[in-house]
N, C-alpha and C positions, 0 to 999 in steps of 0.2 A: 504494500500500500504506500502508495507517495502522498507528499503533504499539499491539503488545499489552503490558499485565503482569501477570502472574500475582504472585501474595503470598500467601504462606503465615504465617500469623500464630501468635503463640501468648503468652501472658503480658505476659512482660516486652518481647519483640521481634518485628519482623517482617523476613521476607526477598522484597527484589522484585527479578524478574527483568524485563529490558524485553527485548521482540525486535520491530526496526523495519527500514525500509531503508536505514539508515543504518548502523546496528552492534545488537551488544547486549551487553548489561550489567546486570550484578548489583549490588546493595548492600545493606546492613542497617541498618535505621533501630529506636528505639526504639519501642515502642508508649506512645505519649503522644503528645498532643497538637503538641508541640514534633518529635515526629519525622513527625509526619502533614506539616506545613509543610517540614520538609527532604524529602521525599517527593517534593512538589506542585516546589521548587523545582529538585530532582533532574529531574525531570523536561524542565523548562523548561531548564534548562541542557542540553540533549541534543538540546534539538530537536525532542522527539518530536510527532506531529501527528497529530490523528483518534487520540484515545488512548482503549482500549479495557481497562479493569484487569477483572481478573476473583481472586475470591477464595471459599474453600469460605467455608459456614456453621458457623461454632464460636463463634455467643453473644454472649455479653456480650463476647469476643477481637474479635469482628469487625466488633459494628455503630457502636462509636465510630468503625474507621477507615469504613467504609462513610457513615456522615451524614456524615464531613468533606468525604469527596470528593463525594458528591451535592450537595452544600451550595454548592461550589465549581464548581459545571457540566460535572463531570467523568462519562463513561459508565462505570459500575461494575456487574459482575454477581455475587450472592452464589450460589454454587451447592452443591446437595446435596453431600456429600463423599463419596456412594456414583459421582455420576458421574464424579467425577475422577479414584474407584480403577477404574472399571469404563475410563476412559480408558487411565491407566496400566496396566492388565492389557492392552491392543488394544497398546500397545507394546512390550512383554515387558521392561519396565523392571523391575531386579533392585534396583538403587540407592536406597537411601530418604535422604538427608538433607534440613534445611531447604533449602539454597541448590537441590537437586533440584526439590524436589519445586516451589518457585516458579518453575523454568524448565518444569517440565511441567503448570504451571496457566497459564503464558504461552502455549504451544503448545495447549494446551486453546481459550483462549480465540479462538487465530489460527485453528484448522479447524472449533471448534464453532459459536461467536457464537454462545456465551447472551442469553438473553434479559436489557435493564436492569432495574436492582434498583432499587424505587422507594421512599423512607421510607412508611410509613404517618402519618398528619395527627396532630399535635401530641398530641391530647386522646387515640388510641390510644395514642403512646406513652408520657404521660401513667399511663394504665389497666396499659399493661402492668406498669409500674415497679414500680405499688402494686400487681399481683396476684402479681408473681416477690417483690416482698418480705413479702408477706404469706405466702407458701408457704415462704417460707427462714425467718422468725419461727415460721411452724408447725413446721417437719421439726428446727429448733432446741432446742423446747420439748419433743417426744418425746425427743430425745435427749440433756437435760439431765434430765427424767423416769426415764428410764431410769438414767440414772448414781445420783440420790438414790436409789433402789428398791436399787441394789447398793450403794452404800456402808453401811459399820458404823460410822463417826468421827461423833459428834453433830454436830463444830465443821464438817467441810464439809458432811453434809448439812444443817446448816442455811444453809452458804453457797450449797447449788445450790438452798436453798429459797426464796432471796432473789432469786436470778437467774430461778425459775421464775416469782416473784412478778412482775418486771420486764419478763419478755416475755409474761404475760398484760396487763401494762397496754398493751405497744407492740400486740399484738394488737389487742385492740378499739377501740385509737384508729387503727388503719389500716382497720380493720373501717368504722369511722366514717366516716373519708374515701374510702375506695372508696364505699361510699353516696354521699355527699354529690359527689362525681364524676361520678356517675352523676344526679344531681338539677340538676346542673349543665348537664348536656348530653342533651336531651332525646332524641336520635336514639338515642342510647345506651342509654338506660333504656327506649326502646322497642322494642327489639331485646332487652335483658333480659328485657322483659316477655314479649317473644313465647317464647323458650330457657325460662324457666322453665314456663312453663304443658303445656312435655313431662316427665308423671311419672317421676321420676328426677334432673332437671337443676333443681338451685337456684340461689341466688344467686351463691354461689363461681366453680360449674362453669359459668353463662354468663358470668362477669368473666372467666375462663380463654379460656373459645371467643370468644369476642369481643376479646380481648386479643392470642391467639394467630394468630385467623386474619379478621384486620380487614375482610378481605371476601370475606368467606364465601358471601355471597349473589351475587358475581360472579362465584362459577364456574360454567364450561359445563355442567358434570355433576356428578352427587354423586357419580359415580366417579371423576373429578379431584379431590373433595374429601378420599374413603378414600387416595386415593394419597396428598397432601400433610400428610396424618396418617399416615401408614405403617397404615394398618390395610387394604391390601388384601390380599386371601390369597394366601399363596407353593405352588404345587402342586407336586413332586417324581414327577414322572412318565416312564420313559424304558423304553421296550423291555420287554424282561418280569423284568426284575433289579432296574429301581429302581422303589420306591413308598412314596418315604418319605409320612410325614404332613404332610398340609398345616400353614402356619404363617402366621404375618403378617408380611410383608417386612419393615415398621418402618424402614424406607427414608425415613423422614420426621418430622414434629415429635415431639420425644419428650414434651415437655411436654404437648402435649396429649392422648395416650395416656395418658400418667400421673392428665390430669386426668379422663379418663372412665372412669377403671380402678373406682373405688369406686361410681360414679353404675350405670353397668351392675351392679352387683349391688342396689343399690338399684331400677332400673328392672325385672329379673327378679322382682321382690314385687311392684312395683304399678301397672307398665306395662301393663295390660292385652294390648296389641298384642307389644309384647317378649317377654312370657311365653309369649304364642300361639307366639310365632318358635323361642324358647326351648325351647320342647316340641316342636315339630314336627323340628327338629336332632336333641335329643335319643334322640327314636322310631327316627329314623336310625343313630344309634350314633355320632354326633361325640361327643369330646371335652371334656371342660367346660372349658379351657381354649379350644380355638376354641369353642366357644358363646359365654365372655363375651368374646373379641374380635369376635365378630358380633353380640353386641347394641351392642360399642361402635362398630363401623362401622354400626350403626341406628340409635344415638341421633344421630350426626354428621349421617346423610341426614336425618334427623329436623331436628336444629335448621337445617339448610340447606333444609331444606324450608320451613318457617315463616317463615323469614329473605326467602326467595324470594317466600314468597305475601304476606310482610305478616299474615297469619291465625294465630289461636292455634290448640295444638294439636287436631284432632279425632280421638279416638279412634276415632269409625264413618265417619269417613273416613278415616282411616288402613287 
């Protein structure tokens, strides 16, 4: 028997549970750098062997400790957080604390053996850095927009007009270096090149999809790939009582739903093929809400199609 840990992470701290054949035990290290090394050495003092950590997915919370321990030749799995509640429901666990919930991601990981979580190559995470900071400069700037628009005092809004002034400069000098990233690494900007040439998807929305889902073009199906963007549809169907409206699980990256939320209405104008799709839904009587997350689960099969073939988009072969 090899050793599990489950770690539930959050901000400031994290909580790991070990469960081996030797004993098990809990402790709480800081999230920082310095407690990732008490962590690794917690570990070593206990003996633990064939060590198997396993941790949800929450962000920017979890991929610091995740690269340390891959870094260090350790098996580390990042797993949705819908499977761990769908885990904890299978055990009718009532109980929610940290030190909990890390001995039932320990257990998780001793019956399920997820799959390892492997970094993506320097220059992805690289791309992603500058696309999550350029999207938090953007959401920044409507929201500092918005504040001048409501204020009445000349002296702050001329102070928010100084900060708006500020984070249009950080803007298009990140604007700049994602290009120049992208010119840097030619596999990259060819793979852009391919994502942009589906009407709808520009340059943003493939630094996004290519950012987000680094190998996109490695997956088995494009319906593995709507899963891993939460855009497959959730159907509500049971006996002759239940029939709720379908919906999309979102079971999966939220970022990137987010990032094809605008492109799909963009795509519905001048997608030729989408709009066809778009109206044919329609005729049916869906929803315009499922309609634009089925054009956003089109444009995803879409850029994973291109990505696949290597080939720009064709429209009359689409």
């Amino acid at each position: 028997m090899g050793s599990f840990v489950g770690i539930d992470i959050s901000k400031e701290t994290f909580h790991a549970a070990l469960i081996s054949d030797r004993a098990e035990a809990k402790k709480v290290f800081p999230n920082t750098q310095g407690g990732f090394e008490q962590l690794a050495a917690w570990l070593r003092n206990r003996r633990a062997r064939d060590v198997s950590i396993c941790m949800e997915a929450t962000g920017a919370y979890s991929e610091s400790l995740a690269y340390y321990l891959h870094d260090h030749g350790m098996r580390v799995s990042v797993v949705n957080p819908a499977r761990i509640k769908a885990f904890a429901q299978s055990e009718l666990l009532r109980t929610k604390t940290d030190a909990v919930d890390a001995a039932l991601i320990a257990r998780f990981c001793k019956s399920q053996t997820p799959e390892p979580w492997a970094p993506p190559p320097l220059e992805i995470r690289a791309l992603q850095a500058l696309i999550r900071h350029y999207e938090h400069l953007k959401t920044t700037r409507v929201q500092q927009s918005a504040y001048e628009q409501s204020s009445e005092v000349p002296v702050v809004k001329a102070s928010i007009q100084q900060i708006i002034a500020a984070l249009d400069d950080q803007i298009a000098q990140v604007e700049r270096q994602i290009r120049k990233h992208f010119d840097d690494h030619p596999d990259l900007k060819r793979k852009r090149d391919l994502l942009t040439s589906i009407p709808g998807i520009g340059e943003a929305t493939a630094g996004s999809v290519l950012a987000e889902i680094p190998h996109l073009d490695r997956f088995e199906s494009a319906k593995a790939v709507a899963a891993y963007a939460g855009l497959s549809p959730r159907h509500r169907h049971s006996g002759t009582s239940i029939h709720g409206r379908p919906r999309l699980c979102k079971t999966g990256n939220s970022r990137l739903r987010k990032a094809l939320y605008m492109p799909a209405l963009v795509a519905l104008r001048f997608n030729p093929v989408l709009r066809s799709f778009a109206d044919r839904l329609a005729a049916v009587g869906k929803h315009k809400r499922l309609i634009i997350g089925a054009v956003m689960r089109k444009l995803l099969v879409l850029a994973y199609g291109v990505l696949r073939s290597g080939k720009r988009f064709d429209a009359n072969y689409a």
